[in-house]
C-alpha positions in Angstrom: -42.9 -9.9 -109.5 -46.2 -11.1 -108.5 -50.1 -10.8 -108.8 -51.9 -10.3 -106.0 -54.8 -13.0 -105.5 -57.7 -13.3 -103.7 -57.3 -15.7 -100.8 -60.7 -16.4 -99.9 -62.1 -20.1 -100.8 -58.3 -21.8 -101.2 -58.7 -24.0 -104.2 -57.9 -27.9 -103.2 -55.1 -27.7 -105.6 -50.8 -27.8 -105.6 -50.4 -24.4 -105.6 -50.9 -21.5 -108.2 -49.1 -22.2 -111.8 -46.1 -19.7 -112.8 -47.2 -17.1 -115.7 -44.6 -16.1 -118.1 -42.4 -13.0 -118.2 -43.0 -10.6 -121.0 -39.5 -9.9 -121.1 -36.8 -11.5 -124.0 -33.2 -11.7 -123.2 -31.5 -9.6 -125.4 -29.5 -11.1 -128.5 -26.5 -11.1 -126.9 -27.7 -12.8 -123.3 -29.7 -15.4 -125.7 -28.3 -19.0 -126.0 -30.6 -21.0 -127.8 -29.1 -24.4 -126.7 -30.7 -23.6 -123.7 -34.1 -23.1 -124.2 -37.1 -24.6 -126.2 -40.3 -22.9 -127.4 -44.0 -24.3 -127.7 -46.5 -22.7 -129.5 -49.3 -20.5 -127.3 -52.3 -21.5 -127.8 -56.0 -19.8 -128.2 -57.7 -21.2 -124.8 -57.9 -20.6 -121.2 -54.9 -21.5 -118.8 -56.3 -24.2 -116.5 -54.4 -26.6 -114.3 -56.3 -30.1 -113.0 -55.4 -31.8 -109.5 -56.8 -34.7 -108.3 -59.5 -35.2 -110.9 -60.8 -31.1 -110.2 -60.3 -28.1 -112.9 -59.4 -24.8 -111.9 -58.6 -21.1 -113.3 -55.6 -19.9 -113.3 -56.9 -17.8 -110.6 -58.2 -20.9 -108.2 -61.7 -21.2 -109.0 -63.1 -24.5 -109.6 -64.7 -24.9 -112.9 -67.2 -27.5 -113.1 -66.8 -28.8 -116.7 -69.0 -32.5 -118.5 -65.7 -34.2 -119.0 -64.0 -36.4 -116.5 -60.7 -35.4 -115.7 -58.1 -37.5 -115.6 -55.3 -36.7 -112.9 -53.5 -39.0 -110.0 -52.8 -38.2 -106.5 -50.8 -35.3 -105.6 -50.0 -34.6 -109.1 -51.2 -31.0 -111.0 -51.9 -30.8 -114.5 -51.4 -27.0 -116.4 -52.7 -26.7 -120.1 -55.3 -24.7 -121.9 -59.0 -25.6 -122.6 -59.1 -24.6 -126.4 -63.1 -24.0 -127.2 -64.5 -23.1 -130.8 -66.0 -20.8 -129.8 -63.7 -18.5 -127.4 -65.5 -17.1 -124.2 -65.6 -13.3 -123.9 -64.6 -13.7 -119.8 -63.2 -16.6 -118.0 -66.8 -16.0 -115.8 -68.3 -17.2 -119.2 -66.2 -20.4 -119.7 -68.3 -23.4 -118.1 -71.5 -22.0 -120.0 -69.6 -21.6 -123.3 -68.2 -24.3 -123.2 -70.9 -26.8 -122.2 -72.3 -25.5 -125.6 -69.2 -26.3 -127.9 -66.9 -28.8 -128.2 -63.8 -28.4 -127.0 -60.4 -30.0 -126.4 -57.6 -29.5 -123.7 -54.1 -29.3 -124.1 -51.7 -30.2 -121.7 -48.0 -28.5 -121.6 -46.6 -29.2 -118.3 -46.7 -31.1 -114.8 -46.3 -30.9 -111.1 -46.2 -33.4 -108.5 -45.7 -34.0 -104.6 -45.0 -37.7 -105.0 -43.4 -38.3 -107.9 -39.1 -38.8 -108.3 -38.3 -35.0 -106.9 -40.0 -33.7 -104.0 -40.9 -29.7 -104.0 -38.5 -27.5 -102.7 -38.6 -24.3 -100.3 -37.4 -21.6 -102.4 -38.5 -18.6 -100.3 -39.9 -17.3 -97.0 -43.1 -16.9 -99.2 -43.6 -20.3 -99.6 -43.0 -20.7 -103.6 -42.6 -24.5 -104.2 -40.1 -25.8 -106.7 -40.8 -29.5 -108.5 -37.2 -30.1 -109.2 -37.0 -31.6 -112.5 -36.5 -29.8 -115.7 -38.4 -28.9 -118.4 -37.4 -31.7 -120.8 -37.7 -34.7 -118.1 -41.5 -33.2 -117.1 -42.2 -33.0 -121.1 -41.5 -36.8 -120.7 -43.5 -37.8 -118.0 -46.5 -35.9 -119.7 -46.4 -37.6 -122.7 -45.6 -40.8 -121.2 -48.5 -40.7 -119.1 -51.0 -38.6 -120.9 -50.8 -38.7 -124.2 -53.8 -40.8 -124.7 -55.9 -38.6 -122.7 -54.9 -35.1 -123.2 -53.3 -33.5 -126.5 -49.8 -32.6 -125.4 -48.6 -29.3 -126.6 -45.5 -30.3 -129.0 -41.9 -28.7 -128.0 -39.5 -27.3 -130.5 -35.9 -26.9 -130.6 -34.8 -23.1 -130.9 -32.5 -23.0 -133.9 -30.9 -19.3 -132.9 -32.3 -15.8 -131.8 -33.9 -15.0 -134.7 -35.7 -18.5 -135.2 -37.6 -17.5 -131.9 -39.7 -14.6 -134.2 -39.4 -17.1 -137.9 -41.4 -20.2 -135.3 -44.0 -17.4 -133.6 -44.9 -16.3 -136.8 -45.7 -19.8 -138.1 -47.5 -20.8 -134.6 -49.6 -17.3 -135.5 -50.1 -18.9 -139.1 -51.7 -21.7 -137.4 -54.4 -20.0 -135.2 -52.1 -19.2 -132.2 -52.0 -16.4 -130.5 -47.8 -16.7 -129.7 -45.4 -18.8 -128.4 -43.8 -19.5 -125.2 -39.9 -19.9 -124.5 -39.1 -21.9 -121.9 -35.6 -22.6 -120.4 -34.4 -26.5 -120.4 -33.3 -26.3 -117.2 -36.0 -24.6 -115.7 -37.8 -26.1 -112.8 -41.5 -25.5 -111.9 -42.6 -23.2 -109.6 -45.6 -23.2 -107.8 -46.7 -20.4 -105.1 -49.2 -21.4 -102.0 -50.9 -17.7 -102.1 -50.4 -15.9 -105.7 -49.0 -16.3 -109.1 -45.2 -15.8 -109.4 -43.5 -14.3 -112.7 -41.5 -17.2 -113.9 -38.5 -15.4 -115.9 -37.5 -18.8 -116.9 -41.0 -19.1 -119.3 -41.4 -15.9 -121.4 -44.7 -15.2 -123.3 -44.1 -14.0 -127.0 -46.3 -12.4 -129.1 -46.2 -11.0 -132.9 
């Protein structure tokens, strides 16, 4: 499944981030050993390359702070604002007149232990480590820069709805399953359903 994108003005970045599929695995397909879950936060999806912020969409956003970000390696979080834009048009203007925070949940890199992968004839990019060893790396290399999004283990099916409804509690909007073994993917020309991250919401 994809979304189509608007090609013109190809952002300077890795590729497009993966967006989460809505759909759960049923009880009986679910093995909670193999997945973790992070709460979803109230922001706008961004991802940052070589010191540049973009929308999920590939426009640059031209934002006060400096961004921290090496070589060949592509940031994806959420800028969380106190006060929530009404479009992602709006964001660098609402922005620039609130504080606001970002928070970092996973990476992608060129140059780092795993090259990218191939996976298809369109071009979708893989950055072969899982979801646990990227975790690491962020917080390793971030944490004093960015607030990292915190991981959780997934206790059984029904602990998926008991942690969304706390994360909701907390001023989130959901949470986001994500499989342990998952890699990243990355597309050169739209933004690929990743069934391996699923979007939950109360």
């Amino acid at each position: 499944m994809r979304e189509s994108q608007d090609s013109s003005n190809k952002p300077e970045w890795l590729g497009y981030p993966p967006l989460p599929s809505p759909i759960l695995p049923s009880r009986e397909e679910f093995d909670s050993k193999e997945w973790i879950i992070q709460p979803k936060r109230r922001g706008w999806r961004i991802v940052i390359c070589n010191g540049q912020a973009y929308t999920k969409q590939g426009e640059a956003i031209n934002l006060p702070k400096a961004f921290l970000s090496f070589r060949n390696v592509q940031l994806d979080g959420e800028i969380i604002s106190w006060k929530r834009p009404e479009t992602e048009h709006q964001m660098e203007d609402t922005i620039r007149n609130s504080r606001y925070s970002i928070a970092l949940f996973d990476i992608y890199s060129t140059s780092l232990e795993d090259a990218p992968l191939y996976l298809d004839d369109e071009r979708t990019l893989s950055y072969n480590t899982t979801v646990m060893s990227r975790y690491a790396q962020l917080r390793e290399i971030y944490r004093n820069c960015y607030d990292i999004v915190y991981s959780y283990k997934v206790q059984s099916y029904s602990d998926i709805f008991r942690k969304t409804e706390r994360f909701v509690q907390e001023g989130c909007e959901g949470a986001i399953l994500k499989k342990k073994c998952g890699v990243y993917k990355v597309s050169e020309h739209s933004q690929i359903i990743d069934p391996d991250w699923i979007k939950i919401e109360p």
